[in-house]
C-alpha positions in Angstrom: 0.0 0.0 0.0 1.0 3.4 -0.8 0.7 6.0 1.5 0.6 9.8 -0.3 2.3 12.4 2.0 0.1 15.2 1.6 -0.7 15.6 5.2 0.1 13.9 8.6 -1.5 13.1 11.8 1.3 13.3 14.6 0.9 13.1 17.9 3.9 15.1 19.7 5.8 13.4 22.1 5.4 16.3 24.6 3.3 14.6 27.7 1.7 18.5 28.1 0.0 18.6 25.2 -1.2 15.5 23.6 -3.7 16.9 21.1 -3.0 16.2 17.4 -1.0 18.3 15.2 -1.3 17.8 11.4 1.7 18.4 9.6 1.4 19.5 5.8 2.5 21.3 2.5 2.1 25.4 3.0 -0.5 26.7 0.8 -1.7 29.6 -0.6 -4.5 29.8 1.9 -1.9 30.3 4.7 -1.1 33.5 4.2 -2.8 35.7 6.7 -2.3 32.8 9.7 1.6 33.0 8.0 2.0 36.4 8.1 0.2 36.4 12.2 3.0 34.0 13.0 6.0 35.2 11.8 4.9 38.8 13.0 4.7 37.2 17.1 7.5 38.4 18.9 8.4 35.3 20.2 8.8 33.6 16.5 10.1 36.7 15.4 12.7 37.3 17.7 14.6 33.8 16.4 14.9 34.8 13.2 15.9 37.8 11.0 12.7 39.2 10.2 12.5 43.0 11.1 8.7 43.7 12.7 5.9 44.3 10.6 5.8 41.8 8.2 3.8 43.2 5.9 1.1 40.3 4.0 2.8 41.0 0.8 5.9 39.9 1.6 4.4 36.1 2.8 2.7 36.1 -0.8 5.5 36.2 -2.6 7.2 33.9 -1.0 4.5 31.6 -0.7 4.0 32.0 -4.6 7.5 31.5 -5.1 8.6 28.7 -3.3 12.5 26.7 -3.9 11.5 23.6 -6.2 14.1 22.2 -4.5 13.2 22.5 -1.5 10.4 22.2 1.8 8.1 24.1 3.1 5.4 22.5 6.4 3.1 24.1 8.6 1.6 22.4 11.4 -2.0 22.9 12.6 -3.6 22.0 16.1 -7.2 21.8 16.2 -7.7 24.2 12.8 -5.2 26.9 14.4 -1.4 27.1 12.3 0.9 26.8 15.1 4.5 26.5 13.4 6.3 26.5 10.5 9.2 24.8 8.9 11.2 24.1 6.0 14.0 24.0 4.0 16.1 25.2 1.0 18.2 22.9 -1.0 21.6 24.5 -2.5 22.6 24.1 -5.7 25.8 22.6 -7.9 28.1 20.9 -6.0 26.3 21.3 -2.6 23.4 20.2 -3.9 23.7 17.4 -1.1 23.0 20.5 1.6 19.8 22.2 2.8 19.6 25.4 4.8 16.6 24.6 7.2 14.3 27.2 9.6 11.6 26.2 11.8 9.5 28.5 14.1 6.4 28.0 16.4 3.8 30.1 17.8 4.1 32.0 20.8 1.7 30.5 22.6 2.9 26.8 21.8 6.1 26.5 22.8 7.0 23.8 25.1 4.3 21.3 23.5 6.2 18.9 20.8 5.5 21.0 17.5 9.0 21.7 17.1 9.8 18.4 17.7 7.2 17.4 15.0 8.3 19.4 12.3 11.9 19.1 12.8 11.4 15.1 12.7 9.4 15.5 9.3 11.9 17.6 7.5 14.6 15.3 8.5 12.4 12.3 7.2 11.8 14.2 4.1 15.5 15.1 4.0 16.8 11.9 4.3 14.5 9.6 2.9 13.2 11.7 -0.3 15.8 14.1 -0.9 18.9 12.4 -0.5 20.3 15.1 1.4 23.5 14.2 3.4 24.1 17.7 5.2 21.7 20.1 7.2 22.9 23.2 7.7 21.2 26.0 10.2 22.2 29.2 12.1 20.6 29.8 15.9 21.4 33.0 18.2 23.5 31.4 21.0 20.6 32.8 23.9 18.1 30.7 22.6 18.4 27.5 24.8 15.5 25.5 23.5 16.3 25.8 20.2 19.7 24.4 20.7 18.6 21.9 22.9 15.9 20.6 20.1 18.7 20.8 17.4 21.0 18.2 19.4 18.4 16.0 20.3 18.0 15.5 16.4 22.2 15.1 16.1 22.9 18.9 15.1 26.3 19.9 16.2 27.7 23.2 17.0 30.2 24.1 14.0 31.1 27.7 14.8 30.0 31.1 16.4 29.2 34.3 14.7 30.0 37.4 16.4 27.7 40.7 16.1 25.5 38.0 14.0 22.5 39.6 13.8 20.9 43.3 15.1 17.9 42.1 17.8 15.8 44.6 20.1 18.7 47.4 20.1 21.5 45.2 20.4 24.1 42.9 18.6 23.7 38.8 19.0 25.4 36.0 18.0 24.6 33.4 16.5 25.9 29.2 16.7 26.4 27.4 12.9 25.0 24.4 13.7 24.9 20.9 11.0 23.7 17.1 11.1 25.7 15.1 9.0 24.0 12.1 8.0 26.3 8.8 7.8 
């Protein structure tokens, strides 16, 4: 039997929150629930998105996605609650995908990151053919880096002054997973 991976019931392993997510493809009809998430402060404030994100700027990338490449949501009970995905590079690192993941404010702590990071390393490894993921995490955010080495990311290198956050300079950890 074939089994179509359009969507997918998980149930995260987080004994806080056992409610179902369902893990599937972004669509076009994500765009305003995309564009509420990535403009929380607590989503916001692991990436490099400046405030405001304006709807526009989710619809093009939405309508414009990396062939090569990933994009999930996750959904609990109808509401998005996090996002993933990943961009392959090309030419001779075309065995390496960039990867980002984010979940709502109001979620953390339940299992959806563990959720979606599991899928895109399924994906990764199992219908890509991908042998490297590469990411890049501010070094104050604890959970993140705790999630990342659960799934066999290791710390590569730091980079100092990474990124401009709320007034002041952070860095940021390279992190990869190799797989053998």
């Amino acid at each position: 039997m074939t089994i179509e991976r359009t969507e997918r019931a998980v149930r995260p392993e987080h004994p806080a929150d056992s409610r179902r997510l369902l893990i599937r493809a972004a669509r076009s009809d994500d765009l305003e629930a995309l564009t509420a998430l990535v403009n929380l402060p607590g989503f916001r404030a692991g990436t490099l998105r400046l405030p405001y994100q304006r709807t526009e700027v989710t619809r093009r990338w939405l309508e414009n996605p990396d062939i090569d490449g990933l994009n999930i949501v996750a959904l609990r009970e109808g509401e998005l609650v996090g996002q993933a995905g990943f961009e392959r590079y090309r030419g001779r690192r075309a065995h390496v995908a960039y990867i980002g993941i984010g979940v709502h404010d109001d979620h953390r702590g339940t299992g959806i990151g563990t959720a979606l990071l599991g899928e895109l390393i399924d994906a990764a490894d199992n219908w890509f053919g991908l042998k490297r993921l590469e990411l890049t995490v501010y070094a104050d955010n604890a959970a993140a880096i705790a999630l990342y080495r659960k799934f066999d990311f290791e710390q590569e290198g730091v980079l100092r002054a990474y990124a401009f956050r709320a007034g002041a300079y952070a860095d940021a950890f390279t992190m990869a997973r190799l797989r053998s």
